[in-house]
C-alpha positions as CSV (number, residue, x, y, z in Angstrom):
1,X,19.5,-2.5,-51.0
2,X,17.3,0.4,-51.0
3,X,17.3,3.7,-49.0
4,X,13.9,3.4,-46.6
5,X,13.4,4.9,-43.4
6,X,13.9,1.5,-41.5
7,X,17.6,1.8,-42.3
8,X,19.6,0.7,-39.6
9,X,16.4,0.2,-37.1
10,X,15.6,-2.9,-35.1
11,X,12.3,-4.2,-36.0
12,X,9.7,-4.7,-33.4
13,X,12.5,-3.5,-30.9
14,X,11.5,-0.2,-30.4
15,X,8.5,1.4,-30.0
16,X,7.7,4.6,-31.3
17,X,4.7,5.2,-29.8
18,X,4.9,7.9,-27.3
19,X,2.9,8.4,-23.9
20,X,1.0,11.2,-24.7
21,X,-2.5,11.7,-24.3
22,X,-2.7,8.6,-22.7
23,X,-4.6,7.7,-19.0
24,X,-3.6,4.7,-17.4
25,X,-6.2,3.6,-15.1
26,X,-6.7,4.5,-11.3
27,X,-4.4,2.6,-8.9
28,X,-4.1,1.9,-5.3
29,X,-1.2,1.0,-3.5
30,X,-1.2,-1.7,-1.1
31,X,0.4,-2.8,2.2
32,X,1.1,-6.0,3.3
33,X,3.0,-6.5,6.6
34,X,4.8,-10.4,6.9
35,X,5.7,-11.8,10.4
36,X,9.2,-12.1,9.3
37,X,9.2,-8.0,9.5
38,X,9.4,-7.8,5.7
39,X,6.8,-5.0,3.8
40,X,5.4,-6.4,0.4
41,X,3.8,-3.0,-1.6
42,X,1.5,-4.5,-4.4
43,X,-0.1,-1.8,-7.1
44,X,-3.7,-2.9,-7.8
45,X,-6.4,-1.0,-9.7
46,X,-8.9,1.2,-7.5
47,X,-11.7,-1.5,-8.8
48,X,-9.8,-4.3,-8.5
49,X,-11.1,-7.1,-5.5
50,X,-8.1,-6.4,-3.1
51,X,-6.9,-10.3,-1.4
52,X,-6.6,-9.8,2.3
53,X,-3.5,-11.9,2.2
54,X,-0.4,-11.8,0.1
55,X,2.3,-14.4,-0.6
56,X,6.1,-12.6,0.9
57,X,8.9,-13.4,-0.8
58,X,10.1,-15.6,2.3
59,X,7.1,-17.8,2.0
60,X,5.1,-16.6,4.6
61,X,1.7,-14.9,4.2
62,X,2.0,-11.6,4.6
63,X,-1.8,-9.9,5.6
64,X,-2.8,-6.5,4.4
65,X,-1.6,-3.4,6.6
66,X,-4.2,-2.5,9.7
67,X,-6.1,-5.8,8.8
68,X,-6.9,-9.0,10.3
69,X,-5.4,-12.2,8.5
70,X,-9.2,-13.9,7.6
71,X,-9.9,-17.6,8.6
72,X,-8.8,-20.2,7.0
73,X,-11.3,-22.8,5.6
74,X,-12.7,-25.6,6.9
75,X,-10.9,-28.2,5.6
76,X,-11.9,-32.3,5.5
77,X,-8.9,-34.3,7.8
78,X,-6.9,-36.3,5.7
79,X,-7.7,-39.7,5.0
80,X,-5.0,-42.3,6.4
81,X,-4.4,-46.0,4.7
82,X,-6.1,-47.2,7.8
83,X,-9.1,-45.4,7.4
84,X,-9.9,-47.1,4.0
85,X,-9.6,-50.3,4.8
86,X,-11.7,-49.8,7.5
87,X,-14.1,-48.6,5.0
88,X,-14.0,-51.8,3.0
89,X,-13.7,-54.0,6.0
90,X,-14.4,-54.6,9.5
91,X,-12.2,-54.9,12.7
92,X,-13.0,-59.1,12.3
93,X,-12.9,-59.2,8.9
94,X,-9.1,-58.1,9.5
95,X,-8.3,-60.6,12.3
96,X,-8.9,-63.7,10.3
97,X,-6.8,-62.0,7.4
98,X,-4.4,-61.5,9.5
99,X,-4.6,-65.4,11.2
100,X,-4.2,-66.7,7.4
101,X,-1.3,-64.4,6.6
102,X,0.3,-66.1,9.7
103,X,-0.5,-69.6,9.3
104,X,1.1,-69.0,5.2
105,X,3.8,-67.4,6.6
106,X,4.6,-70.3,8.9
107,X,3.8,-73.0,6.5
108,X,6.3,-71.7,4.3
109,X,8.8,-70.9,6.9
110,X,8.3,-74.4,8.9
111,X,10.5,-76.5,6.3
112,X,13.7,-74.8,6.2
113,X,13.7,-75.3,9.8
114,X,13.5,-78.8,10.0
115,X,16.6,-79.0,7.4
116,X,18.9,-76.8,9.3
């Protein structure tokens, strides 16, 4: 084996780069207050489009210090079996569904009685 300079190096384990002459970017740092009482501090750039709210690491939505929590959208209700069907059909249409189903259902039923 020959003599190089990597001798006894890891490589791509180590940097050798060093931080001089270098400017990181402007930063901000940002308050977020959760109901729980816990205090979430985020570091964002001074450009950067700062969220109003911020996930805590309960769970709970933590909203930027000396702001107001914004409202939340509009959203459509949620759409129950129910209301489909009565989409596809109407509240007569169901009845005699429902008298068929029946009269089936006792059809089928009717001859075990008889034997027993």
């Amino acid at each position: 084996m020959s003599d190089g300079a990597l001798r006894g190096t890891r490589l791509g384990a180590t940097s050798y780069e060093t931080d001089d002459h270098v400017e990181l970017a402007p930063r901000q740092t940002i308050h977020y207050d959760c109901p729980n009482g816990h205090t979430v501090s985020m570091i964002f750039s001074v450009e950067a489009e700062v969220p109003a709210v911020w996930e805590c690491r309960c769970g709970a939505e933590a909203v930027i210090r000396d702001g107001e929590k914004p409202e939340p959208k509009p959203t459509k209700p949620q759409r129950t079996h129910w209301d489909m069907l009565l989409e596809r059909r109407s509240i007569e249409d169901l009845e005699v569904l429902l008298q068929e189903r029946l009269e089936l259902l006792r059809e089928r039923n009717a001859p075990a009685r008889k034997t027993a």
